[in-house]
C-alpha atoms as a printed R data frame, in Angstrom:
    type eleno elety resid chain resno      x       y       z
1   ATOM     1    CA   UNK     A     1  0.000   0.000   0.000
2   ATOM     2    CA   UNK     A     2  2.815   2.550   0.988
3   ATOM     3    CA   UNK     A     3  4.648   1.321  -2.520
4   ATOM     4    CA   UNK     A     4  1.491   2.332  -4.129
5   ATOM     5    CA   UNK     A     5  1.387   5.763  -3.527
6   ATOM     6    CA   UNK     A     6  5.005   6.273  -3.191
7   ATOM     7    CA   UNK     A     7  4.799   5.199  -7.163
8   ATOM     8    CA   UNK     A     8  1.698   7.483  -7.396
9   ATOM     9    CA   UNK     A     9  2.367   9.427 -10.759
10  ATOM    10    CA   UNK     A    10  4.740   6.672 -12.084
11  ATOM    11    CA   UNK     A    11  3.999   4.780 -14.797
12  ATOM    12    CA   UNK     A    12  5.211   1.879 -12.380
13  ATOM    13    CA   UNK     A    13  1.936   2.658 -10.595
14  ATOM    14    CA   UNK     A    14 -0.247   2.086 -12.876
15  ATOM    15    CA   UNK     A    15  1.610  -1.482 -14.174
16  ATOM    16    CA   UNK     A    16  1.005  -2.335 -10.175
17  ATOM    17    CA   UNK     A    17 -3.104  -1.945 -11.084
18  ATOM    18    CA   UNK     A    18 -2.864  -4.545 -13.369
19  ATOM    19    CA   UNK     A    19 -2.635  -8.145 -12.561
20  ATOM    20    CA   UNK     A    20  0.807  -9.899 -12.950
21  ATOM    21    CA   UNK     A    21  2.206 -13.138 -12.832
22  ATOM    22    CA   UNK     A    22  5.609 -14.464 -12.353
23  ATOM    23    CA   UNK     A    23  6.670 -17.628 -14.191
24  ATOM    24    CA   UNK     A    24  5.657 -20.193 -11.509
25  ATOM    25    CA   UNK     A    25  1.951 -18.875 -11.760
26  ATOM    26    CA   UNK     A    26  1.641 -18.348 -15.132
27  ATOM    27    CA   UNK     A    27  3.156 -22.035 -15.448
28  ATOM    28    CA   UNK     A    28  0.281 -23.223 -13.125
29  ATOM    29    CA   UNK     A    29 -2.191 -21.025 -15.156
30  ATOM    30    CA   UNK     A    30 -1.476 -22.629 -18.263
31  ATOM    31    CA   UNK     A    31 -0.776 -26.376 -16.889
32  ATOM    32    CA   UNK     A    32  3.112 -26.454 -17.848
33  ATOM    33    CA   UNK     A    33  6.411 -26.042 -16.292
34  ATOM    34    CA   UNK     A    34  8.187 -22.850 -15.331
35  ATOM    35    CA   UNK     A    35 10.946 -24.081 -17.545
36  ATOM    36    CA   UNK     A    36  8.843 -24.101 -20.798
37  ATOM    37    CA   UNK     A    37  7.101 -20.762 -19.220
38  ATOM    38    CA   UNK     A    38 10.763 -19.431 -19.483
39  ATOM    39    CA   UNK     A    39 11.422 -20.984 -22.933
40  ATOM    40    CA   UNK     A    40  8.398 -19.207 -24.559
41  ATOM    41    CA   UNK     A    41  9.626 -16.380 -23.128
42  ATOM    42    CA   UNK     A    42 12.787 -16.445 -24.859
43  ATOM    43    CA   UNK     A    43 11.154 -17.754 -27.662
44  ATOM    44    CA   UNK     A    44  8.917 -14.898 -27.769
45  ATOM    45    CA   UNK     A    45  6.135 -16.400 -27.787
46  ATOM    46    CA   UNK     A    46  4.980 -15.479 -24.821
47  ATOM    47    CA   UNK     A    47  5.572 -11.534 -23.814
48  ATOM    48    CA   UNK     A    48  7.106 -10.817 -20.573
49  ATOM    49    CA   UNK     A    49  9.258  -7.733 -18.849
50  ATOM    50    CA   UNK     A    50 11.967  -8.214 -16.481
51  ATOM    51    CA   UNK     A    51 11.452  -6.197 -12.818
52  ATOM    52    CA   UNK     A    52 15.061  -6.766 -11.492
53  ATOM    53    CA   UNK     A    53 15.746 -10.713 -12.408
54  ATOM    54    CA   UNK     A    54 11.889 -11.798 -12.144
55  ATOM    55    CA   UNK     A    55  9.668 -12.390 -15.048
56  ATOM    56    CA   UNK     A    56  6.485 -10.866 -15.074
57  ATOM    57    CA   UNK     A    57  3.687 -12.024 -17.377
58  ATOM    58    CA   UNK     A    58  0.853  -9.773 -17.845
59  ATOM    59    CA   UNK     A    59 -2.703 -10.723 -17.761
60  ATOM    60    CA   UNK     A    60 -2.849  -9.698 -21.342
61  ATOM    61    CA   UNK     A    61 -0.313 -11.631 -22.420
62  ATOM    62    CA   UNK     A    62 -1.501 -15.089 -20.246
63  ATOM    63    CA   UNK     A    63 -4.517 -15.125 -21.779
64  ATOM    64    CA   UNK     A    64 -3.160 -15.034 -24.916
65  ATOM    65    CA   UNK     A    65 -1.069 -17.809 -24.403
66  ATOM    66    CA   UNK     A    66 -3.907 -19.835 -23.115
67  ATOM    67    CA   UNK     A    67 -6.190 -18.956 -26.258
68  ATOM    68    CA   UNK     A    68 -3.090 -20.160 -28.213
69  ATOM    69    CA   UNK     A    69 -2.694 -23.456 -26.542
70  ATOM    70    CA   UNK     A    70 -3.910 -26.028 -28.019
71  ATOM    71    CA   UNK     A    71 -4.095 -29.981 -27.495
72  ATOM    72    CA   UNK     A    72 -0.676 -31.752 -27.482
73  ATOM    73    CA   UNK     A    73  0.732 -32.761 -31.000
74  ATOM    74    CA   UNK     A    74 -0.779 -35.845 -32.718
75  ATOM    75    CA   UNK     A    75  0.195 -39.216 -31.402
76  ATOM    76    CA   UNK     A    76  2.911 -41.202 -32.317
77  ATOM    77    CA   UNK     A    77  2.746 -43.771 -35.069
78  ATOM    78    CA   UNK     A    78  2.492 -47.205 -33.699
79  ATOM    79    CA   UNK     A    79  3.372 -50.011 -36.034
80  ATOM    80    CA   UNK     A    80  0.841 -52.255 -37.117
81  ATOM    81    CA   UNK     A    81  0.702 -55.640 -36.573
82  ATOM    82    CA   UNK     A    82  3.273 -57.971 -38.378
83  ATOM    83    CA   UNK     A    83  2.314 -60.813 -40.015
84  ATOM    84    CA   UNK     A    84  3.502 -64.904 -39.869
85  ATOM    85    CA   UNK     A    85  4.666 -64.256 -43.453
86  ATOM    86    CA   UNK     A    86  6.119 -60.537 -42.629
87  ATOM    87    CA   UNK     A    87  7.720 -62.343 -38.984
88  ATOM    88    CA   UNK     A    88  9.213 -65.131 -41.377
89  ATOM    89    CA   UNK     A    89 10.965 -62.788 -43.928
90  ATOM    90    CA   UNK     A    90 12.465 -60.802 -41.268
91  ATOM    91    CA   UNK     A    91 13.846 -63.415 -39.688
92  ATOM    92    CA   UNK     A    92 15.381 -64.804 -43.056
93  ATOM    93    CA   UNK     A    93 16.884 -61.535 -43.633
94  ATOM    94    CA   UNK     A    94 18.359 -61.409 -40.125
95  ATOM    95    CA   UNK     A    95 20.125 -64.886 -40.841
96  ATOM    96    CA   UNK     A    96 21.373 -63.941 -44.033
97  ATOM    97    CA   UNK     A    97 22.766 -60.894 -42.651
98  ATOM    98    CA   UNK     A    98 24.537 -63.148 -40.025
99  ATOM    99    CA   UNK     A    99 22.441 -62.136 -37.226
100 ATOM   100    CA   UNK     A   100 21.762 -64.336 -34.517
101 ATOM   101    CA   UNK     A   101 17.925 -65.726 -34.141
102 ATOM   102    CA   UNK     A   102 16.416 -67.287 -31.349
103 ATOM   103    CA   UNK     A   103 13.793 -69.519 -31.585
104 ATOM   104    CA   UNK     A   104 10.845 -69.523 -29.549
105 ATOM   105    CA   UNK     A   105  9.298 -72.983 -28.307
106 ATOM   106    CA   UNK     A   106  6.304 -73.709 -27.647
107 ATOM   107    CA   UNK     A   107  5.334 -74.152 -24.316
């Protein structure tokens, strides 16, 4: 409160009106580390000004980020299914290149 109207007339006063996050909030805002909060930062992807060596996000600039977020990247491929005939070439293949095969009994 006494900061606030020290700063009266500053234009640090008026940044003070707005809400401000630092890294570890806006991380927990948008559901992803501080680290990565950092890295978009750098990257520029996500605006932020230095006040002495914290980040500060503004509100602005979170909800921005969050409107920009989107679901995580499609899934990896998983390969289908080989077949008896698929199993049996690649294992002919492995002994012609010399590589050893073990055989499976049946139990």
């Amino acid at each position: 409160m006494l900061l606030r109207k020290y700063l009266l007339g500053s234009n640090i006063a008026a940044r003070m009106d707005k809400k401000t996050y630092t890294t570890n909030e806006a991380a927990a805002a948008l559901g992803i580390s501080s680290a990565r909060v950092r890295q978009m930062v750098i990257d520029k992807t996500l605006p932020a000004t230095r006040f002495g060596r914290a980040l500060v996000i503004s509100a602005d600039a979170l909800d921005a980020a969050r409107q920009r977020k989107t679901s995580p990247g499609p899934a990896a491929k998983t390969p289908g299914k080989v077949s008896t005939a698929n199993k049996a070439a690649i294992r002919a293949a492995n002994v012609k290149n010399g590589a050893s095969v073990k055989k499976r009994g049946k139990k």
